[in-house]
Steps between C-alpha positions, in 0.01 A plus 500: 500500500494567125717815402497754170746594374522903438448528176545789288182607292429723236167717603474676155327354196756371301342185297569502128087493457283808634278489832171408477287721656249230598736298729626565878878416474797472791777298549552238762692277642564134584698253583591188372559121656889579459461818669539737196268802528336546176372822358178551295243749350179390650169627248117508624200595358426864628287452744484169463410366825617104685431180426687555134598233289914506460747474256896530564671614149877415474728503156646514245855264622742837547237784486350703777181600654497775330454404114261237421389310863395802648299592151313177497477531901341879450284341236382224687401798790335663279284219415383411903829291576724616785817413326852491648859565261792376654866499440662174537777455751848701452349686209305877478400652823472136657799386790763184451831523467726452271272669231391378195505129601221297395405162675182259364404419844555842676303696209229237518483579922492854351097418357449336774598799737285742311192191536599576843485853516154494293333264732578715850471861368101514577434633170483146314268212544805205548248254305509667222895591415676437113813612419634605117867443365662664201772337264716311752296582790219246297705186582553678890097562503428130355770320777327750765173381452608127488628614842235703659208343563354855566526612141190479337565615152806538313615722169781424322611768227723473295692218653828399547635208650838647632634156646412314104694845369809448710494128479443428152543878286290700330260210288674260675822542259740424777331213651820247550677371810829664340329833437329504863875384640673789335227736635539388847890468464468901395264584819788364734770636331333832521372487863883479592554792293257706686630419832841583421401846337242533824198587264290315302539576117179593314380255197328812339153604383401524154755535268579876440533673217282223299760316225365524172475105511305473789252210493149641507407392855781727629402786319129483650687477846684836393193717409347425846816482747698773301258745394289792663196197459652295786822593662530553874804590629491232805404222218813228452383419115508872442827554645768256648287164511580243758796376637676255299467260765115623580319202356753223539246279684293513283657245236397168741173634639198462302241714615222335323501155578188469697240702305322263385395466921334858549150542592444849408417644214773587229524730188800475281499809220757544264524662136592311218743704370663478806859299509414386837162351410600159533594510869116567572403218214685279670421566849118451408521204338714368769210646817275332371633110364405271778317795729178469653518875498512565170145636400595869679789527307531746149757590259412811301715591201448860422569537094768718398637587817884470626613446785535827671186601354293375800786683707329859445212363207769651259332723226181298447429486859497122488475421884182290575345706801161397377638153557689530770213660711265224401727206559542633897145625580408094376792372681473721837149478580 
């Protein structure tokens, strides 16, 4: 028999975006293929009946359910879509232990626990199911659907590719076997450390107080994870990040390498002003060279936008919903 784990969950509204009055919302639980019970804020249309399509919300890498996948997911509800926010394993109100570990294949289970938990909670039609990740959760959404074969329509925003990030650096400036050896020489050192202290040691969330030098990109991440805009007091980027050790696995395991093999429909949006806007570039040109898949799959460029714009839609409100609503009524019909 599958067990829960008791989890601990907040009952009052306390999302950094108001509640919509035009949404049934209450949390839930599930549990994933490792046994970790995972926590999420579960929106429907009021009154919105069976038989609805679904869409399970998860992101950005190091944020919770309470900043910008639960906005999109209340969004999405608001819209006709029952749509499920989740936090990923040993993060937020989610189980696993140690905390603030992160794992490629684990947090990929993690989409395809709340698939799970879409298709069996008799409010969703399991034929018509799509999932959307944010920043890092993108690449985790993208290796999902190459995974699932029940995912109909995916929406990357925003993307990161966390396994090119740890592997190669930020625009692939550390991309060497000596740079990658001294990274993985610094994990092992440091997972020693931990066990002889008996706690892992946090790698810390965005940099606080912001240096005067700060490269832009960092100072975007500030004025959502550090400000009254976006900071949640059970988010890792807005306080201690992950353990220093939390993505070590995810220098030799590429995520991405069989996207150019899903089905499904896939939407890739990204702002151009955005640092990060090559990860999604690149992942689209690569999902589609040599795929017989390839005519369902989009890359949007938004003009103007950064990369935490499309976190909250930032001050010009930049978030495609029009989009994003057409893209899954065509693809979960």
């Amino acid at each position: 028999m599958i067990e829960k784990e008791k989890l601990k969950l907040t009952e009052e509204w306390d999302k950094t975006f108001e509640k919509s009055d035009r949404v049934d919302h209450r949390k839930v639980t599930f549990v994933n293929r490792y046994g970790i019970t995972l926590s999420a804020d579960f929106y429907l249309p009021a009154g919105g009946g069976n038989g609805l399509p679904g869409i399970a919300v998860c992101g950005p890498f190091g944020a919770v359910k309470e900043q910008c996948s639960g906005l999109y997911a209340q969004t999405m509800a608001e819209r006709g879509f029952a749509a499920l926010a989740f936090d990923p394993s040993f993060t937020g109100e989610s189980g696993g232990s140690p905390r603030y570990m992160a794992s490629p294949d684990i947090n990929t289970e993690d989409f395809m626990a709340a698939v799970d938990f879409l298709s069996l909670c008799g409010r969703v039609d399991p034929d018509r199911i799509g999932i959307i990740g944010i920043c890092g959760w993108g690449g985790m959404a993208i290796n999902a659907a190459a995974l699932d074969t029940r995912v109909k329509a995916t929406a990357a925003m925003t993307m990161y590719d966390m396994t090119r990030v740890n592997a190669r650096g930020y625009f692939d400036s550390e991309d060497s076997k000596e740079q990658r050896y001294a990274k993985k020489a610094a994990m092992c050192a440091q997972r020693l450390e931990d066990l002889k202290n008996g706690e892992y040691r946090p790698g810390g969330g965005v940099v606080d107080p912001l240096p005067d030098d700060a490269p832009y990109f960092v100072r975007d991440y500030y004025d959502y994870y550090k400000t009254e805009r976006g900071y949640h007091k059970r988010s890792l980027n807005s306080n201690n990040g992950w353990n220093v050790v939390g993505c070590e696995s995810f220098i030799n395991q590429p995520i991405l390498k069989y996207s150019n093999e899903i089905r499904g429909a896939v939407l890739l949006v990204h702002g151009d002003r955005a640092h990060s806007c090559y990860f999604s570039r690149d992942a689209y040109a690569d999902m589609i060279k040599d795929s017989k898949y390839a005519d369902n799959k989009e890359l949007m460029i938004i003009p103007g936008a950064s990369h935490t714009d499309l976190y909250d839609g930032g001050k010009d409100k930049v978030i495609p919903f029009d989009k994003l609503e057409g893209f899954f009524r065509e693809n979960l019909r």
